[in-house]
MARVEX-513370 format. One record per atom (N, C-alpha, C): residue number from 1; residue in three letters; atom name; y, z, x. Coordinates in steps of 0.05 Angstrom, whole numbers, plus 5000, padded with zeros to 4 digits. Layout:
NULO, NUM, ALA, CA, Y, Z, X
...
REM end
This chain:
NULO, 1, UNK, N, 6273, 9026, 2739
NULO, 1, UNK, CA, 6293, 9047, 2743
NULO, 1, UNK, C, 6312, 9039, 2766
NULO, 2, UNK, N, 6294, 9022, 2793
NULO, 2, UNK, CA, 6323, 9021, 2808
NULO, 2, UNK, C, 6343, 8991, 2797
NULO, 3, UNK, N, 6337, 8979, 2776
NULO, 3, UNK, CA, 6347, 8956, 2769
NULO, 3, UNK, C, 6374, 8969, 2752
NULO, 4, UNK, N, 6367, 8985, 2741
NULO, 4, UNK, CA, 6391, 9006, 2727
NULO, 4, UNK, C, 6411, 9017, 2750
NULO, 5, UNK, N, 6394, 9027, 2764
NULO, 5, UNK, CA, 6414, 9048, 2787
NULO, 5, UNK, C, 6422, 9022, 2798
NULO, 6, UNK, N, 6423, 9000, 2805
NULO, 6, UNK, CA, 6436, 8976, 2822
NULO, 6, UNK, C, 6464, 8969, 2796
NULO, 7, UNK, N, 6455, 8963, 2764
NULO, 7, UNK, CA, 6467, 8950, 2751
NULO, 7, UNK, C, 6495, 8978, 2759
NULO, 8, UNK, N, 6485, 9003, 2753
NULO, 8, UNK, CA, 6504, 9023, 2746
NULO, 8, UNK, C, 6526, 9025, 2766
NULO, 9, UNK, N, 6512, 9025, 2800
NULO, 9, UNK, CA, 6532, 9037, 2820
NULO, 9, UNK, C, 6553, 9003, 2816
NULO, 10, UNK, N, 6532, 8978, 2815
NULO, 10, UNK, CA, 6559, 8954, 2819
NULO, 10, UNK, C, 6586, 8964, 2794
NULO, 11, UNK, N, 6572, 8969, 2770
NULO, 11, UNK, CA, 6601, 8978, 2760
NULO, 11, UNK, C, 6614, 8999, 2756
NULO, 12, UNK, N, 6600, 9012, 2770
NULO, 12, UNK, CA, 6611, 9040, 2779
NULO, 12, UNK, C, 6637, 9027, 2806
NULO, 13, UNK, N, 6631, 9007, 2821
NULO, 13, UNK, CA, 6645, 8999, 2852
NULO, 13, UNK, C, 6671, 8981, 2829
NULO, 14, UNK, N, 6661, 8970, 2821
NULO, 14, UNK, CA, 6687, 8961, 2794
NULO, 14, UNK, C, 6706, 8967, 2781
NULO, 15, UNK, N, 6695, 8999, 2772
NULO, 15, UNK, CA, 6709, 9014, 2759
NULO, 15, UNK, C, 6730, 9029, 2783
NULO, 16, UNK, N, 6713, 9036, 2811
NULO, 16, UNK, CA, 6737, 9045, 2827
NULO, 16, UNK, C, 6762, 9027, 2835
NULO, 17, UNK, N, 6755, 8996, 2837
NULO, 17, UNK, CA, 6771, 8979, 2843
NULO, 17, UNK, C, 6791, 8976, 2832
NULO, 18, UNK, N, 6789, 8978, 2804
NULO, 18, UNK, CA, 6797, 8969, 2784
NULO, 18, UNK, C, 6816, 8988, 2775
NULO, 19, UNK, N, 6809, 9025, 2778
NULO, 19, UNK, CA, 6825, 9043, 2775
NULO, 19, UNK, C, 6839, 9048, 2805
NULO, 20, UNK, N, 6839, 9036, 2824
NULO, 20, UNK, CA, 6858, 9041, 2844
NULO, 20, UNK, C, 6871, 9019, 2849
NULO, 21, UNK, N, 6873, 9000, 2834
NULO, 21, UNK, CA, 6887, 8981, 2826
NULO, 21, UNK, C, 6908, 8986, 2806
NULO, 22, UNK, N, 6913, 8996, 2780
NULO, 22, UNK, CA, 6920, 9001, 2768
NULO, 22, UNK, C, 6933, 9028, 2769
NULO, 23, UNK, N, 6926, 9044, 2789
NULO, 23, UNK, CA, 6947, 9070, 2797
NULO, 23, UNK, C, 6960, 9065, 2807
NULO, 24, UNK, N, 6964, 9041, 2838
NULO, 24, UNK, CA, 6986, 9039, 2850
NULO, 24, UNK, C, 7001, 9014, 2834
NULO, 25, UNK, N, 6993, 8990, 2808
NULO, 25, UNK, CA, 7008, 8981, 2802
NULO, 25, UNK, C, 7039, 8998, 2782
NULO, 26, UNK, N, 7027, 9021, 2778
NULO, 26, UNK, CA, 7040, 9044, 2758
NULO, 26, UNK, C, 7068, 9051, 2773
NULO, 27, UNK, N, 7092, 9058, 2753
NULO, 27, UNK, CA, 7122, 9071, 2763
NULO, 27, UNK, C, 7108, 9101, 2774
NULO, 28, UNK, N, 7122, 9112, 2796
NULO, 28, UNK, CA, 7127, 9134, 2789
NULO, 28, UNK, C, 7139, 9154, 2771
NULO, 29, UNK, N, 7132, 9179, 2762
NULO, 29, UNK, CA, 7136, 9193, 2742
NULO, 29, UNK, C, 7164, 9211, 2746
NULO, 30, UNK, N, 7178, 9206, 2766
NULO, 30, UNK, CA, 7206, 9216, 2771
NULO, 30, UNK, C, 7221, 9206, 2759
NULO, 31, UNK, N, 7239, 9222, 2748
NULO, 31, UNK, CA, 7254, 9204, 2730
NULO, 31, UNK, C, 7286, 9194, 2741
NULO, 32, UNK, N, 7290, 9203, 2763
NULO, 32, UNK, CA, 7309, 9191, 2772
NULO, 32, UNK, C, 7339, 9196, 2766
NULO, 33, UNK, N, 7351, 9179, 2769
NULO, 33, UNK, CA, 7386, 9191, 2759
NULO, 33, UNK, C, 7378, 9188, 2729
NULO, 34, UNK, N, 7367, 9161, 2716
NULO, 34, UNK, CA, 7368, 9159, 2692
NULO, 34, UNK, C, 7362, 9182, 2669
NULO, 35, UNK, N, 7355, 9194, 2681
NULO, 35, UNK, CA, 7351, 9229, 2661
NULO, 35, UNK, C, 7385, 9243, 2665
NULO, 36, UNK, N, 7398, 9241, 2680
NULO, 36, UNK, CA, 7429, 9249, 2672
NULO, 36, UNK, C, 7442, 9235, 2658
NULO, 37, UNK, N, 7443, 9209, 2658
NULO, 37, UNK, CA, 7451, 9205, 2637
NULO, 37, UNK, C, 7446, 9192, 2609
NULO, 38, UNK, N, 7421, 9209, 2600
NULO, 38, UNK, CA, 7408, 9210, 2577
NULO, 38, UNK, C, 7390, 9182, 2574
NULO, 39, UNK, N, 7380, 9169, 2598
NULO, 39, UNK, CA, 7365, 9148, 2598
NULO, 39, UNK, C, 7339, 9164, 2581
NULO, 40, UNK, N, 7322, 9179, 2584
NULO, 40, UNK, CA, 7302, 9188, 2571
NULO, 40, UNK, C, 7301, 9183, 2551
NULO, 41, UNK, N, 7320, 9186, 2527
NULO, 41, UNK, CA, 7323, 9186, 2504
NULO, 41, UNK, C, 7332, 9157, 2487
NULO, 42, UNK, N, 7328, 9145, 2505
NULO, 42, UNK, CA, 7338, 9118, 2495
NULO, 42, UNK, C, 7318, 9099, 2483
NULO, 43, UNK, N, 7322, 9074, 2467
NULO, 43, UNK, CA, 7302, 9063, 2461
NULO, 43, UNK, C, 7279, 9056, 2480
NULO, 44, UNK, N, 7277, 9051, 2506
NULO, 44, UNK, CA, 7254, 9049, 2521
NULO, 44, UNK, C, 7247, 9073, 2530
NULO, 45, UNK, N, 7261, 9099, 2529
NULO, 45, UNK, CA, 7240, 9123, 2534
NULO, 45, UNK, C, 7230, 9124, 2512
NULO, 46, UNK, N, 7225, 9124, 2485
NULO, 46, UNK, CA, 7219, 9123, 2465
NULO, 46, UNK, C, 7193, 9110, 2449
NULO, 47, UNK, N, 7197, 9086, 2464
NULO, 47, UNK, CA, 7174, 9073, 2457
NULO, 47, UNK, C, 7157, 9063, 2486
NULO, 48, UNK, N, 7156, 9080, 2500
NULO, 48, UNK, CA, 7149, 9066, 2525
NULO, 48, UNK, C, 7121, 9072, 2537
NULO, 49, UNK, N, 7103, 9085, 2503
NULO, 49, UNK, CA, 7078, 9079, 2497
NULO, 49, UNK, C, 7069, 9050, 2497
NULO, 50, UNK, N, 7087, 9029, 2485
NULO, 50, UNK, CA, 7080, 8998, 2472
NULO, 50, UNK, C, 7090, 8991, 2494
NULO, 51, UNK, N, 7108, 8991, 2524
NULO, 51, UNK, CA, 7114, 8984, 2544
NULO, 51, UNK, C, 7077, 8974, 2559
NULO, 52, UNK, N, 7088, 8958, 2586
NULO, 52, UNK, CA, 7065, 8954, 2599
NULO, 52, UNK, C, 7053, 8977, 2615
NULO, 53, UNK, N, 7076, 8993, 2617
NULO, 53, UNK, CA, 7078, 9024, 2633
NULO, 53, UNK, C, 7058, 9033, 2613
NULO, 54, UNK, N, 7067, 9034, 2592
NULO, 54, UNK, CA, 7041, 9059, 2566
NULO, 54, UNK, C, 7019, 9037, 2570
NULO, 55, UNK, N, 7016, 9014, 2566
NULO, 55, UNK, CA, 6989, 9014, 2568
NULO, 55, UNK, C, 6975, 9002, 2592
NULO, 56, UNK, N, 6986, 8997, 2614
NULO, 56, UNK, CA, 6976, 9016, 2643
NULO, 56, UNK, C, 6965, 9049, 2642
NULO, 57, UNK, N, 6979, 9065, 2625
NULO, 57, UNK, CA, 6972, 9099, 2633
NULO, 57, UNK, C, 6944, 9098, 2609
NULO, 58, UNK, N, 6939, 9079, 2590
NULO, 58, UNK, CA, 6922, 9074, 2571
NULO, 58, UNK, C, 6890, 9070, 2587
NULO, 59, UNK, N, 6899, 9050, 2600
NULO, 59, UNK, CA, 6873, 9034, 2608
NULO, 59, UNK, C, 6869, 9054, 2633
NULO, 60, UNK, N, 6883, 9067, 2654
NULO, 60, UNK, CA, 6878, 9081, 2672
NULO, 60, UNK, C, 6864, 9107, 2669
NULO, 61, UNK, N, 6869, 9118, 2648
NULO, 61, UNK, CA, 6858, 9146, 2624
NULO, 61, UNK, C, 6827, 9135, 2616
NULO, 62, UNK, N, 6824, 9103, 2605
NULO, 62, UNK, CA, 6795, 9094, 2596
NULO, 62, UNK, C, 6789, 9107, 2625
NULO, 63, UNK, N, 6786, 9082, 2639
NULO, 63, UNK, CA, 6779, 9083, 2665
NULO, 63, UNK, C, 6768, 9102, 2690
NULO, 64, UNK, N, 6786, 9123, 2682
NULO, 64, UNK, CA, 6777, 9150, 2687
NULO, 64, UNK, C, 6754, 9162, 2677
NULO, 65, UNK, N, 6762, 9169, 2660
NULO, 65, UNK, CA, 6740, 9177, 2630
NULO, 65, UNK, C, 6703, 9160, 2643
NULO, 66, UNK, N, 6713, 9127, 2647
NULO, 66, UNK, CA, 6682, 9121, 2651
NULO, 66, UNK, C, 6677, 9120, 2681
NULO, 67, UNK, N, 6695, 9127, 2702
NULO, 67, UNK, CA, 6690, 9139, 2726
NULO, 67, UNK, C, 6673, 9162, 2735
NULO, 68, UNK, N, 6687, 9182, 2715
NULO, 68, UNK, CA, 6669, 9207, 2715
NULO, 68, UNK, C, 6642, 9207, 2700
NULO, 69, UNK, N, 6644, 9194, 2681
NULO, 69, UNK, CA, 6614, 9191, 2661
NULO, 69, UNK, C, 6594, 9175, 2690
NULO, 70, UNK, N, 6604, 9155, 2701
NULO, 70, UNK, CA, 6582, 9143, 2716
NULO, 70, UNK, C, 6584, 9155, 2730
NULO, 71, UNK, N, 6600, 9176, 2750
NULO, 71, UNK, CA, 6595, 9196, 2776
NULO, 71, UNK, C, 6568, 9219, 2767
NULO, 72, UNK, N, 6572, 9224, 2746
NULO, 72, UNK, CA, 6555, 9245, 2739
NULO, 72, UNK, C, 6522, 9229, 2731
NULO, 73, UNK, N, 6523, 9212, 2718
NULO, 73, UNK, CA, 6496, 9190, 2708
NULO, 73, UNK, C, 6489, 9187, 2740
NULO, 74, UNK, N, 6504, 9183, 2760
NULO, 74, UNK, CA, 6498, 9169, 2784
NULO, 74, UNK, C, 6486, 9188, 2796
NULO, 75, UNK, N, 6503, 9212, 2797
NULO, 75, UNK, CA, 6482, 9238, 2814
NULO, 75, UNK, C, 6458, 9243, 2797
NULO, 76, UNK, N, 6452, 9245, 2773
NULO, 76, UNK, CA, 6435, 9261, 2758
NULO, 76, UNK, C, 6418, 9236, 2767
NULO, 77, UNK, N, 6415, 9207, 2764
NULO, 77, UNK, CA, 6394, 9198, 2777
NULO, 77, UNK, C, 6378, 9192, 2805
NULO, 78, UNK, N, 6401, 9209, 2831
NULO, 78, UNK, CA, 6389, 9195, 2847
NULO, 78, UNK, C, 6369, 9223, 2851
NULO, 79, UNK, N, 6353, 9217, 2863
NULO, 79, UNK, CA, 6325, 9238, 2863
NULO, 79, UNK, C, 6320, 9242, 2896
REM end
């Protein structure tokens, strides 16, 4: 059991690295002047799911998701 709780917290310490890595590589969500003059709507607001920006907000969303799954696995096992 503690060979698990060792394997879990190291990638649990991975997963934080890794998602506070990837939050500050991220734009901010202001949109700036480019929303006056109809930058939003343009072909890169559009598709800016398939940008490296969308899948930065992709992998940061996984990442989360298995942050909290191991925060919770992590408390429920320590005794």
């Amino acid at each position: 059991m503690d060979v698990l709780k060792i394997v879990l917290t190291i990638l649990f310490i991975i997963i934080c690295v890794a998602l506070t890595f990837l939050v500050l590589m991220q734009e901010g969500k202001s949109a700036g002047l480019g929303s006056i003059g109809g930058m939003a709507e343009s072909y890169w607001g559009r598709n800016k799911g398939r940008s490296m920006e969308g899948v930065l907000v992709k992998i940061t969303r996984i990442l989360a998701i298995g942050f909290i799954i191991l925060a919770v696995v992590l408390n429920l096992t320590i005794f």
